[in-house]
C-alpha positions as a Markdown table, in Angstrom:
| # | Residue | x | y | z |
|---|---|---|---|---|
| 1 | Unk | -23.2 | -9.5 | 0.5 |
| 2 | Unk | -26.3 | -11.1 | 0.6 |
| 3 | Unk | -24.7 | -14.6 | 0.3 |
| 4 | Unk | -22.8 | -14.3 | 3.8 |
| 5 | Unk | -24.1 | -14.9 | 7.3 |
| 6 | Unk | -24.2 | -12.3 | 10.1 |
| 7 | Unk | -20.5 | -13.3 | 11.0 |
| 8 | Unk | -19.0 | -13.0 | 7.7 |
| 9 | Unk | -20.8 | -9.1 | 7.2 |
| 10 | Unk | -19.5 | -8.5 | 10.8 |
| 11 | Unk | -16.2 | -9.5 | 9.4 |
| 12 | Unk | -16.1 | -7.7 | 6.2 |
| 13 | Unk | -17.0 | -4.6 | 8.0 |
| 14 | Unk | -13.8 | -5.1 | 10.0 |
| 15 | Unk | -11.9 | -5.4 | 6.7 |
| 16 | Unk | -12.9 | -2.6 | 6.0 |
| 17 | Unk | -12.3 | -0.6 | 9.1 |
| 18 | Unk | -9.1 | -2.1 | 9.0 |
| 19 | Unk | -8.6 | -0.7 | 5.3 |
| 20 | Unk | -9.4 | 2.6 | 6.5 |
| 21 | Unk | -7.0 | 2.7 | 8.9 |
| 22 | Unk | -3.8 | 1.6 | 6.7 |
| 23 | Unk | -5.2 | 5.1 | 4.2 |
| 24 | Unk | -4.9 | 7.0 | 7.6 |
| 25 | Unk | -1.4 | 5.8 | 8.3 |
| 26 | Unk | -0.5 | 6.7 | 4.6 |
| 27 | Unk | -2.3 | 10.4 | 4.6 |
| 28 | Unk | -0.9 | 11.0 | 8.0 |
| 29 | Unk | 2.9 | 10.4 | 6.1 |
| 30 | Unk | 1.6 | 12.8 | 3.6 |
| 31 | Unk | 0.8 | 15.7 | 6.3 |
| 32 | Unk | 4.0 | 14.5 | 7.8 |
| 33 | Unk | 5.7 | 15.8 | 4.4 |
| 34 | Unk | 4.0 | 19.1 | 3.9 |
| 35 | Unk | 4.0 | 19.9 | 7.6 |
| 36 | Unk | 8.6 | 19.8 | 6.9 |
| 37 | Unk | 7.6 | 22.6 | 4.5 |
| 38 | Unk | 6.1 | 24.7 | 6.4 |
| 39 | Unk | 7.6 | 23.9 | 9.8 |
| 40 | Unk | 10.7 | 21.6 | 10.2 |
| 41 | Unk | 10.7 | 21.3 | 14.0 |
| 42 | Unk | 7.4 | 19.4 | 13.6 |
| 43 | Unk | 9.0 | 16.4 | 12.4 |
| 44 | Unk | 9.1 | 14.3 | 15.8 |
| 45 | Unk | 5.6 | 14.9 | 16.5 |
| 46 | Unk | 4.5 | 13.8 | 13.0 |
| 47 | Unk | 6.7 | 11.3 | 12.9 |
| 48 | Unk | 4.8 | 10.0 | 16.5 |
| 49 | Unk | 1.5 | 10.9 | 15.2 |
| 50 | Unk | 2.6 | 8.0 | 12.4 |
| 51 | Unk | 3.3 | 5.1 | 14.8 |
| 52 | Unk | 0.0 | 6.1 | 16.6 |
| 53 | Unk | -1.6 | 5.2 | 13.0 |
| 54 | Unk | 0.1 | 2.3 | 12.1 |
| 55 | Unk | -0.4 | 1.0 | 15.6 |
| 56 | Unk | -4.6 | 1.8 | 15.0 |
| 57 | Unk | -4.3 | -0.1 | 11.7 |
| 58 | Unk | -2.3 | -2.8 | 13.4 |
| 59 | Unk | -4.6 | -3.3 | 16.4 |
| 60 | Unk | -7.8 | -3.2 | 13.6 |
| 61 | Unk | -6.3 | -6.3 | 11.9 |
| 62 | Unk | -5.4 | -8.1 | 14.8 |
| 63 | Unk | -9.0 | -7.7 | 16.1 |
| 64 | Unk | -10.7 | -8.8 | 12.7 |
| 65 | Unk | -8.4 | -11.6 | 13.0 |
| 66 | Unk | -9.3 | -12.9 | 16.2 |
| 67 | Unk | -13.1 | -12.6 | 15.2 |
| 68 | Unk | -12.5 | -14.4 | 12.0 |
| 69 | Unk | -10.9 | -17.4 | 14.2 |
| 70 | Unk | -14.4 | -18.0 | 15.6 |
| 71 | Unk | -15.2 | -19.5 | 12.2 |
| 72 | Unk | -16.4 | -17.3 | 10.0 |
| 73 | Unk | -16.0 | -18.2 | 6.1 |
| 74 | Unk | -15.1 | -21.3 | 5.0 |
| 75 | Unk | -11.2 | -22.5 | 5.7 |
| 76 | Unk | -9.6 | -21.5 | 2.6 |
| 77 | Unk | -11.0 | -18.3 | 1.9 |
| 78 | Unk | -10.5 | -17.5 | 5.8 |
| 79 | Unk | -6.7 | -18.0 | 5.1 |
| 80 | Unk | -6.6 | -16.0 | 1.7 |
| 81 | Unk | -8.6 | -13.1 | 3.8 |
| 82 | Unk | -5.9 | -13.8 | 6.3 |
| 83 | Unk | -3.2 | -13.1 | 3.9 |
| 84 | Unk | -4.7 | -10.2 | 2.2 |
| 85 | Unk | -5.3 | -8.1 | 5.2 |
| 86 | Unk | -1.3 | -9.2 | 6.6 |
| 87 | Unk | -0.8 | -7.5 | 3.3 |
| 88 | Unk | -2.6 | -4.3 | 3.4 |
| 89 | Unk | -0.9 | -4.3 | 7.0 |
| 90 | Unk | 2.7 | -3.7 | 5.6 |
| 91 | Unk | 1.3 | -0.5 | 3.5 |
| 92 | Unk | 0.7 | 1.0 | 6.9 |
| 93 | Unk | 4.4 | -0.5 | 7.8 |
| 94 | Unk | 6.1 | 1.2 | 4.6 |
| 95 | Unk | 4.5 | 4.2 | 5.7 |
| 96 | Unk | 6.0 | 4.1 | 9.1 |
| 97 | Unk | 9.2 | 3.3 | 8.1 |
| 98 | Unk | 9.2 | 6.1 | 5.8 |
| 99 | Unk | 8.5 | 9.0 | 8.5 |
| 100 | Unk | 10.9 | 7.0 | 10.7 |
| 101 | Unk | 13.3 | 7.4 | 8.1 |
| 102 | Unk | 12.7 | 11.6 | 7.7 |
| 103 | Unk | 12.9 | 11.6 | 11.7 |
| 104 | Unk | 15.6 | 9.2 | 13.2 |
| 105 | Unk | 18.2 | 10.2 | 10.2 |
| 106 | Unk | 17.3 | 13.8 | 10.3 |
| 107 | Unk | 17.4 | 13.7 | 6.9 |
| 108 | Unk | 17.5 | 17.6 | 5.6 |
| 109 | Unk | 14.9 | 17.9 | 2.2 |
| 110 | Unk | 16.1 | 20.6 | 0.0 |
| 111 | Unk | 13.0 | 22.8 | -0.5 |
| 112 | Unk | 12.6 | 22.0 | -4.6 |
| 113 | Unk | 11.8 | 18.5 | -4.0 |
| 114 | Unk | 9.4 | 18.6 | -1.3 |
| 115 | Unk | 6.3 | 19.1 | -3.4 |
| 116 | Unk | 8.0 | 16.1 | -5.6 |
| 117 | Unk | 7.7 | 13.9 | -2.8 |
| 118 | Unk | 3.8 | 15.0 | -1.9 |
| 119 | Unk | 2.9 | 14.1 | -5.7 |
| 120 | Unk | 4.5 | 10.9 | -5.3 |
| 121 | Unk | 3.1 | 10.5 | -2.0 |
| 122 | Unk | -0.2 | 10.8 | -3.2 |
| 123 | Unk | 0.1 | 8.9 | -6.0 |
| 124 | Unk | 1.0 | 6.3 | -3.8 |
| 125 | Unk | -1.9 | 6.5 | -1.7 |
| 126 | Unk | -4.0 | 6.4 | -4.9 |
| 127 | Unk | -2.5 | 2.9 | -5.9 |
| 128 | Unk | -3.7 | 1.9 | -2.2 |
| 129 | Unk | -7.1 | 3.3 | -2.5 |
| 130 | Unk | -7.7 | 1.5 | -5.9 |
| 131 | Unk | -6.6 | -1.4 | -4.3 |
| 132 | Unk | -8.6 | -1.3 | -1.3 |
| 133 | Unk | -11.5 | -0.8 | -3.6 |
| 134 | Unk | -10.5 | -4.1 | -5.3 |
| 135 | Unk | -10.6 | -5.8 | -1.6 |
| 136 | Unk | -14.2 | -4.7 | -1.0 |
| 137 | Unk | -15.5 | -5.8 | -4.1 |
| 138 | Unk | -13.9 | -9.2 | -4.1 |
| 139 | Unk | -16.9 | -10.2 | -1.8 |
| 140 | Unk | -19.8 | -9.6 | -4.2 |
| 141 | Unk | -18.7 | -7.8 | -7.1 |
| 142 | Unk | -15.9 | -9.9 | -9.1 |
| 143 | Unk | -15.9 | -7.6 | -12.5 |
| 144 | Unk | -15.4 | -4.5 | -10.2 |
| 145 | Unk | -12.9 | -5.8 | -7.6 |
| 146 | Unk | -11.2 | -6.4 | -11.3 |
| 147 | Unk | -11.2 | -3.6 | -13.1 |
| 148 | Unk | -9.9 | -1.9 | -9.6 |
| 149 | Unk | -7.0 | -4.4 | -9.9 |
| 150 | Unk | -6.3 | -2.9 | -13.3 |
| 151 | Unk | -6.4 | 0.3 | -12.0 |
| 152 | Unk | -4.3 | -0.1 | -9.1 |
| 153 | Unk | -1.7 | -1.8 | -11.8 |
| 154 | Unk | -1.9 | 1.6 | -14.0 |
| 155 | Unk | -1.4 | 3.8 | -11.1 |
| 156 | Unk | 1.3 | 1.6 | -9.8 |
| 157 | Unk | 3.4 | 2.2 | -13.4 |
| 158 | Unk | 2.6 | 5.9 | -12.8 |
| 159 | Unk | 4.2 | 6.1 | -9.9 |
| 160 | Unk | 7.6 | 4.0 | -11.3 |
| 161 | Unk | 7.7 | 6.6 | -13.6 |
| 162 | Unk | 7.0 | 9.4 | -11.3 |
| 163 | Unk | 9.8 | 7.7 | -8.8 |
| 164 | Unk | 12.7 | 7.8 | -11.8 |
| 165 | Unk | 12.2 | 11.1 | -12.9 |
| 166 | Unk | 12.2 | 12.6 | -9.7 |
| 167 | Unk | 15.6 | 9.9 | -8.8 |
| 168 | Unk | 17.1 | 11.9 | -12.2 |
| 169 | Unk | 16.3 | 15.4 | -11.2 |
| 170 | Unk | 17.4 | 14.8 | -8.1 |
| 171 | Unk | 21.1 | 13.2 | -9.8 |
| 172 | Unk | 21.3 | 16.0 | -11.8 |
| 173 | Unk | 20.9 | 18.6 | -9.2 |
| 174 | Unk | 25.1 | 19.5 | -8.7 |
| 175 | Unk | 24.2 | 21.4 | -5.5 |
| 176 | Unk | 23.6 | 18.8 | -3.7 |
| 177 | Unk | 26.3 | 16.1 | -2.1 |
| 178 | Unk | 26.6 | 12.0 | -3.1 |
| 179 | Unk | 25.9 | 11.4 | 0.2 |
| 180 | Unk | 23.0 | 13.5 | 0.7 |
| 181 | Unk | 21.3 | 12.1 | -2.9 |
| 182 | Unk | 21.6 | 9.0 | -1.8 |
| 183 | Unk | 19.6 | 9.5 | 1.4 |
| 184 | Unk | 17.2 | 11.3 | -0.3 |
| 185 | Unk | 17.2 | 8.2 | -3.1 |
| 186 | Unk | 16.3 | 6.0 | -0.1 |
| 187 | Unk | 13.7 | 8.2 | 0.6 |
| 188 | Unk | 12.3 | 8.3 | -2.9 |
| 189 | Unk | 12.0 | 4.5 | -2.7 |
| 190 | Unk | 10.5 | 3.9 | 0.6 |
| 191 | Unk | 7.4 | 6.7 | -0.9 |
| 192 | Unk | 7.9 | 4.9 | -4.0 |
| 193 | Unk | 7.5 | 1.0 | -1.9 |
| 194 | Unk | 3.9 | 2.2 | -0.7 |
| 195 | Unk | 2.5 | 1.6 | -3.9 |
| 196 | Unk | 4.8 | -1.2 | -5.0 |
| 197 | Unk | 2.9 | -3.1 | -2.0 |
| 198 | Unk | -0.6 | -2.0 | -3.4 |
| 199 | Unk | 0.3 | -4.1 | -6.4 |
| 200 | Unk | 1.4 | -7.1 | -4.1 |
| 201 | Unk | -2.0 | -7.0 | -2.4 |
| 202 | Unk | -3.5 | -6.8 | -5.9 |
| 203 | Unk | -2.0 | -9.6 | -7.0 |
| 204 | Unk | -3.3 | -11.8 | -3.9 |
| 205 | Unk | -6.8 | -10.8 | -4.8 |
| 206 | Unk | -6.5 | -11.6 | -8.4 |
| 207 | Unk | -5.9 | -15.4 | -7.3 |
| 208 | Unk | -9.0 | -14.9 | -4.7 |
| 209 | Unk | -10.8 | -13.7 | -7.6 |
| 210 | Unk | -9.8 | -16.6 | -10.1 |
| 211 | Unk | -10.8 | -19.5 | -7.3 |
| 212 | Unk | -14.2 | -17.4 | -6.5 |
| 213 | Unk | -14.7 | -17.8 | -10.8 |
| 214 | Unk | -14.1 | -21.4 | -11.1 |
């Protein structure tokens, strides 16, 4: 970082912060899922304890971006900064939405698939940590911040495949009702999404990292 002014380091640090907080909206969806295991009637207070992260990551991004308005960076990497942290944002969104999901529908998660759901949880959170990774070394580190972007891109595919087998045990499974599967589908895929967004954030700091190498 020694090529940015004391605005810019004060910015990236935000980033950061920012980044820190969308992994604690994702790990607090994680607790949320192994907390039903052990104790159902938990559900509404993890479920809150969620919004209270998203809100923190929310608030961290709005506050980096009202700093970064005072002009730090030049105008076109401000706006692809912008972008990237909107982007990380809506990880701590999908998160959300998923422990909404599991609370408002009262949706009932037959015992065999909970520690399915934690694996691909986790992986999930991996995909965002790799990416976050990317975003810190896009600033002074170009081969890293790339070799994170591949990474986050592997795990990603892990996790597609992770998502269909658990979407064909759980088809397969003749105890349970259409209806029911197909909530629990939606479920799947809302875990699944997490990491499908990593790979959108990914993709934005591959172009930041293609204008920084021309």
């Amino acid at each position: 970082m020694q090529f940015f002014g004391k605005k810019e380091i004060k910015i990236i640090n935000m980033f950061e912060v920012h980044m820190k907080a969308v992994e604690g909206a994702v790990e607090t969806l994680i607790e949320m899922i192994r907390e039903y295991e052990r104790d159902r009637s938990t559900v509404e207070e993890m479920a809150d304890k969620l919004r209270k992260a998203e809100s923190e990551a929310d608030s961290k991004r709005r506050e980096m971006e009202t700093e970064m308005y005072l002009g730090a960076f030049l105008p076109n990497f401000r706006g692809d900064l912008l972008g990237i942290a909107e982007s990380i944002d809506i990880v701590a969104n999908k998160a959300e939405s998923t422990g909404d999901l599991i609370e408002l529908e009262n949706i009932d998660i037959p015992k065999e698939f909970i520690s399915d759901l934690v694996v691909l949880a986790r992986k999930s959170l991996e995909t965002y940590k790799a990416v976050a990774e990317a975003a810190k070394a896009m600033f002074d580190d170009l081969d890293i911040a790339n070799e994170e972007i591949k990474k986050t891109e592997r795990l990603e595919n892990e996790g597609d495949t992770l998502e269909k087998d658990l979407v064909r045990k759980l088809f397969r499974n003749e105890k349970i009702e259409l209806a029911h599967k197909l909530q629990l589908q939606k479920l799947v895929k809302k875990i699944a999404d997490i990491a499908d967004q990593a790979e959108n954030v990914s993709d934005r700091i591959q172009i930041v990292l293609f204008k920084r190498r021309v």
